[in-house]
C-alpha positions as CSV (number, residue, x, y, z in Angstrom):
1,X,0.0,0.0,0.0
2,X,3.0,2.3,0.5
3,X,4.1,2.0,-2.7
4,X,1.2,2.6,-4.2
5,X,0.4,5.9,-2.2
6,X,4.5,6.7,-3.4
7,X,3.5,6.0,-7.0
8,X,0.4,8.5,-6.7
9,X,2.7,11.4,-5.3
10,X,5.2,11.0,-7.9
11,X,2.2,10.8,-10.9
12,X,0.6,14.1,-8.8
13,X,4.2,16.3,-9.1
14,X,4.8,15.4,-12.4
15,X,1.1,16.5,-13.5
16,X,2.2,20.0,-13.8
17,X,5.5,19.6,-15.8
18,X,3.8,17.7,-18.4
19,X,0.7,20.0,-18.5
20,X,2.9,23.0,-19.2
21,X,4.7,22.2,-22.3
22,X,5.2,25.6,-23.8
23,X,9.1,26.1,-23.7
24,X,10.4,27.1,-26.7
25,X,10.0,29.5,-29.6
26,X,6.3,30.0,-31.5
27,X,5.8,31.9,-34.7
28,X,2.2,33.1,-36.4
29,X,0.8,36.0,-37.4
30,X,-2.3,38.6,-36.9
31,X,-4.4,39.7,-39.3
32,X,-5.3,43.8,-39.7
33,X,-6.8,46.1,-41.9
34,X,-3.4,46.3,-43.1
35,X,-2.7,42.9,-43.7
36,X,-1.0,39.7,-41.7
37,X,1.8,41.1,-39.1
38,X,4.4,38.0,-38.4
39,X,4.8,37.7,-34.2
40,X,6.8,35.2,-32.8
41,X,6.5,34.6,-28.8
42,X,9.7,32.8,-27.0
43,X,8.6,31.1,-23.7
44,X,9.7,29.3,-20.7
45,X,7.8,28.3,-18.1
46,X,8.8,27.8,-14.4
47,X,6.5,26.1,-12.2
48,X,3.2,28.3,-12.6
49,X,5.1,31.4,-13.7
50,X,6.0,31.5,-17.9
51,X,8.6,34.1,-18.7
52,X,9.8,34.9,-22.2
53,X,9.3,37.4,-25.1
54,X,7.0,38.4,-27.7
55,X,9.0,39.9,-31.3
56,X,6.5,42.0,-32.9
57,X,6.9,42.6,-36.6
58,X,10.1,44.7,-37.0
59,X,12.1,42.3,-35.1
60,X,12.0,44.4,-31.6
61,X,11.6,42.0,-28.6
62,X,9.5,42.9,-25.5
63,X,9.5,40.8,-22.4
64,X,6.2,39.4,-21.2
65,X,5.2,40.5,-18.2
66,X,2.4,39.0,-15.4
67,X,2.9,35.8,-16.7
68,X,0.9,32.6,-15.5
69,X,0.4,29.5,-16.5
70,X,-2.1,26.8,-15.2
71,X,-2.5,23.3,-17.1
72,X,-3.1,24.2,-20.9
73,X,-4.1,27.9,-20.2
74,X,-1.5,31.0,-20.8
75,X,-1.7,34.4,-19.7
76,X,0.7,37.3,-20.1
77,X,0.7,41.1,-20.8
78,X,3.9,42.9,-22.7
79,X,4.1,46.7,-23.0
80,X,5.0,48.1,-26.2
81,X,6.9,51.1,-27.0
82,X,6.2,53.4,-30.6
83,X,7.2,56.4,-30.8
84,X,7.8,57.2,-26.7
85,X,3.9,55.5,-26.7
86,X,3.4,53.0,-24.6
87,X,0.7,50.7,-23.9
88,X,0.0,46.7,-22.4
89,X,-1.7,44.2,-24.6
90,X,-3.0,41.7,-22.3
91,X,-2.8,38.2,-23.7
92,X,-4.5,35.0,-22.9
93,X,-3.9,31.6,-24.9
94,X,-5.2,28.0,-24.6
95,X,-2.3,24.9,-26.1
96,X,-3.6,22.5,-28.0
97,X,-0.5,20.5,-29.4
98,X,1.7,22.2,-31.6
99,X,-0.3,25.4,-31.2
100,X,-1.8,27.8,-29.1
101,X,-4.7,29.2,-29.7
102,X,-4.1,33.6,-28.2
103,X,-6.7,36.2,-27.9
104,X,-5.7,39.5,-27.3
105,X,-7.6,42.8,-27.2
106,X,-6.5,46.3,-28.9
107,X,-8.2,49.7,-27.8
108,X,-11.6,47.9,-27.4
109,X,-11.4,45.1,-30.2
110,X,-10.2,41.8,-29.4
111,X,-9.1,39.7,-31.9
112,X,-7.6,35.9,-32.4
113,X,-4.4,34.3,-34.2
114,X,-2.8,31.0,-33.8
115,X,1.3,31.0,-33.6
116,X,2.7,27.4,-34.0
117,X,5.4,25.8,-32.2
118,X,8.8,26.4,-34.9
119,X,10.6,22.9,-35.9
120,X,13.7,22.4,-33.8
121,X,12.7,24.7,-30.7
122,X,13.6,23.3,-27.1
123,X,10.4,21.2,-25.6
């Protein structure tokens, strides 16, 4: 009976390692009025807490911020700089795979993309 009690701790601890498999880089990109804008997230996550960096389309990384993790679900904000203007996008995002699915909102309109995991990167 020990051994099985020992066997259900281990199974328990390692839930959250393999529910979090984000590490690693992810490219996409969002559509606009303007056309599709490449962004590329790099992430790793530690425990509950997912660090990284989001490279918008000229190549400029910012560093995600408030960032949380719990089982498949992602949530992160990163504060961009144009021009001496700077603002937060909040973004939330759901794996499924080799992608995750992020919704984000800009001035009052939210909108959806899907970045994929990019061949190679560290799992």
């Amino acid at each position: 009976m020990k051994s099985v009690a020992t066997v259900l701790v281990i199974l328990l601890l390692a839930i959250p390692a393999m529910a979090a498999d984000v590490d690693g880089n992810w490219s996409g990109s969002v559509t606009t009025g303007n056309g599709d804008l490449p962004i590329s997230f790099s992430f790793k996550a530690e425990g509950d807490v997912l660090k990284g960096s989001m490279t918008g389309p000229d190549g400029t990384p910012f560093p995600i911020s408030n960032g949380k993790i719990d089982g498949k679900n992602l949530a992160f904000s990163v504060t961009l700089d144009f021009n001496g203007n700077s603002f937060a996008l909040a973004y939330k995002g759901v794996l499924d795979g080799e992608q995750i699915k992020m919704t984000s909102d800009f001035q009052g309109t939210p909108f959806e993309f899907v970045v994929k995991r990019v061949k190679g990167s560290t799992r």
